[in-house]
N, C-alpha and C positions, 0 to 999 in steps of 0.2 A: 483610515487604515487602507494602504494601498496593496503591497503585493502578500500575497500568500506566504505565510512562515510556518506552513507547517508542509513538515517535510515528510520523507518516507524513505525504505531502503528496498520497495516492491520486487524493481525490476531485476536489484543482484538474488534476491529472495525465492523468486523464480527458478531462475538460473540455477541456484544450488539446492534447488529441489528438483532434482533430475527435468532440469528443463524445464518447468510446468510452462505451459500456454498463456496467455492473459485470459484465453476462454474458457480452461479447465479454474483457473479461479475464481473466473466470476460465477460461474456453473456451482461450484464449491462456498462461494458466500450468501450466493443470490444476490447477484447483478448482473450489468449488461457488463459484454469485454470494453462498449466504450468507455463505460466508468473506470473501471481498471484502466484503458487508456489512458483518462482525465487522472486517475490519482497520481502514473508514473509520470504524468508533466508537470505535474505540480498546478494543474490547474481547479484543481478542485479539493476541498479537505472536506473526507470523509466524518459520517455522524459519529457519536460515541460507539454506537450495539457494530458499524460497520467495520470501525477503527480496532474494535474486540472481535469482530467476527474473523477479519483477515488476521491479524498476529494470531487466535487460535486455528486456523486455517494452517499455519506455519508450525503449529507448538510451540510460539513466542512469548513472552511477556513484551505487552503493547509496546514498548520504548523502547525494545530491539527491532521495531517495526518503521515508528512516526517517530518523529523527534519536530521541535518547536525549535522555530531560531534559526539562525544560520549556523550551519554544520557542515565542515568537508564531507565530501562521498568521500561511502568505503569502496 
């Protein structure tokens, strides 16, 4: 297995939560802002509790969050 298929929608996430920061989130899940760095590159796919912690972080259901696969950005 090569590249990373699991994806996210973090960065517009932010954004349309009156701007959040990558530090006010990771502050908010309990992580470093690198990590959040690493999710919005796609270089790292988050645990299960972390992948729940951020979409409740948002008031999401996980899969308006991560998605699996290849998927257009919104």
């Amino acid at each position: 297995m090569g590249k990373n298929l699991v994806g996210n929608h973090i960065r517009k996430l932010r954004f349309n939560h009156d701007e959040m920061t990558q530090q006010q989130l990771a502050d908010k899940v309990g992580v470093t802002r690198q990590t959040i760095v690493a999710l919005e590159k796609g270089n790292y796919s988050p645990s299960l509790e972390l992948a729940f912690r951020i979409a409740h972080a948002f008031n999401l259901p996980l899969e308006e969050v991560f998605f699996y696969g290849d998927q257009p950005k919104q």
